[in-house]
N, C-alpha and C positions, 0 to 999 in steps of 0.2 A: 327730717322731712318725712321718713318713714311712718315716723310714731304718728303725726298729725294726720298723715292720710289716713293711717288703719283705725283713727280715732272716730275722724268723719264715714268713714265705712261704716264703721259700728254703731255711731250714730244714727247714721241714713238708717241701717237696719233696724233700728231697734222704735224710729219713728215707723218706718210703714207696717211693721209687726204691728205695735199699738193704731195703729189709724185701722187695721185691720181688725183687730178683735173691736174696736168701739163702733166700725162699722156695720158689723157683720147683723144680720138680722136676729131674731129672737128666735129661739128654739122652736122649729115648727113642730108639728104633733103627730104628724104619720111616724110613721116605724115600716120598716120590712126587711126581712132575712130570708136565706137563702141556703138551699143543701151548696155542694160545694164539687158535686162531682162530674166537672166538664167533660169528661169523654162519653155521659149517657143525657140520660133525662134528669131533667132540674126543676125542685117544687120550691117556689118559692109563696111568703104570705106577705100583704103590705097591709095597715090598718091608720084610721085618720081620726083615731081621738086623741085626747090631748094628752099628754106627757104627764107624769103624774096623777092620771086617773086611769081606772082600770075598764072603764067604757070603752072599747074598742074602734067604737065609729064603724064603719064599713070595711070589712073584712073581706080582701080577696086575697085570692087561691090559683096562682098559675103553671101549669106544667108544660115545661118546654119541653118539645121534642119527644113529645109521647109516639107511643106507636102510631103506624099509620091509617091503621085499619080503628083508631077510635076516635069519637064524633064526638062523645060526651063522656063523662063519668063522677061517679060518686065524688064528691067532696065532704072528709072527713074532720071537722074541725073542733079541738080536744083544749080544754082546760079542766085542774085536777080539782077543781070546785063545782063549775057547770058539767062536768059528763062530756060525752061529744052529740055534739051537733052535726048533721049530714044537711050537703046543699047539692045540686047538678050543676055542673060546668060545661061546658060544650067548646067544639074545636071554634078557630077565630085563625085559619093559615095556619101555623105553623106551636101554634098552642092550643090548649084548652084549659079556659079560665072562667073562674065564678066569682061572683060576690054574692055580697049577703049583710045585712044592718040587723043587728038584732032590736028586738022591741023590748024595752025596755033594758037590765044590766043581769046577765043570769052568771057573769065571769066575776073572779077575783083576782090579786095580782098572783102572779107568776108566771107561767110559760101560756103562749096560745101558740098553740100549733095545728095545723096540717097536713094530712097526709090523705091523696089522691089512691082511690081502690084501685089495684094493678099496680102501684108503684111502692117500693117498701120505703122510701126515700120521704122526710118529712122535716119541713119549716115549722119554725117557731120565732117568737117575739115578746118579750117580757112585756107584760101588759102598766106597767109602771114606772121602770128606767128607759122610758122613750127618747 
C-alpha cells in the first residue's frame, strides 16, 4: 500500500509541476538587478526591452536610502560600446530615481549598468540574456 500511495504522490507531483511550466506565461522583457549590500544604500537598474535584443527600452535607476540631505543626483549609465550616458534623478520619499528611453539604439550586448555620483555602488543587467 505504501508503494502505491508514494506512486500517486509522485504522480500528483510531477502533473502540477508540468501544468505549471505549460502554464506559466512567456518570458517577459524587463530585466533588473541590484547591488546586494543591505546594511547601506542600494542601486539598483530595471529595463523593458525585450529579451534577446539589445535595445533597452526604458532604463531606470534607483537608489535607496541615499543620504538624507540629497534631492537629486547624477545618474551615470555605462555600457562598454555606448560610453556613459548621464541622466538626473531626484528623491521620491525614501529614494531617488530616473529614467531615461534612449532614441534610437547607441548600446550593444553585454553589461548596462548604473552607478549614482556619491555612491560607489553600481547595477548592472545583461542587455541580451534577459
Amino acid at each position: 500500500m505504501r508503494s502505491r500511495a508514494r506512486t500517486r504522490i509522485l504522480t500528483l507531483a510531477g502533473t502540477v509541476a508540468l501544468a505549471t511550466l505549460t502554464a506559466a506565461p512567456a518570458a517577459h522583457a524587463a530585466a533588473s538587478g541590484c547591488t546586494h549590500n543591505w546594511s547601506g544604500p542600494q542601486v539598483c537598474i530595471a529595463t523593458t526591452g525585450e529579451s534577446g535584443n539589445v535595445y533597452p527600452g526604458t532604463i531606470t535607476a534607483t537608489w535607496t536610502n541615499p543620504p538624507a540631505s540629497r534631492s537629486r543626483a547624477t545618474v551615470y549609465v555605462t555600457n562598454w560600446y555606448a560610453g556613459t550616458h548621464t541622466m538626473t534623478a531626484t528623491r521620491h520619499g525614501d529614494e531617488i530615481k530616473g529614467s531615461w528611453t534612449p532614441k534610437g539604439n547607441p548600446f550593444a550586448g553585454g553589461d548596462l549598468c548604473v552607478r549614482f555620483k556619491g555612491s560607489s555602488a553600481k547595477a548592472c543587467v545583461d542587455l541580451i540574456d534577459r
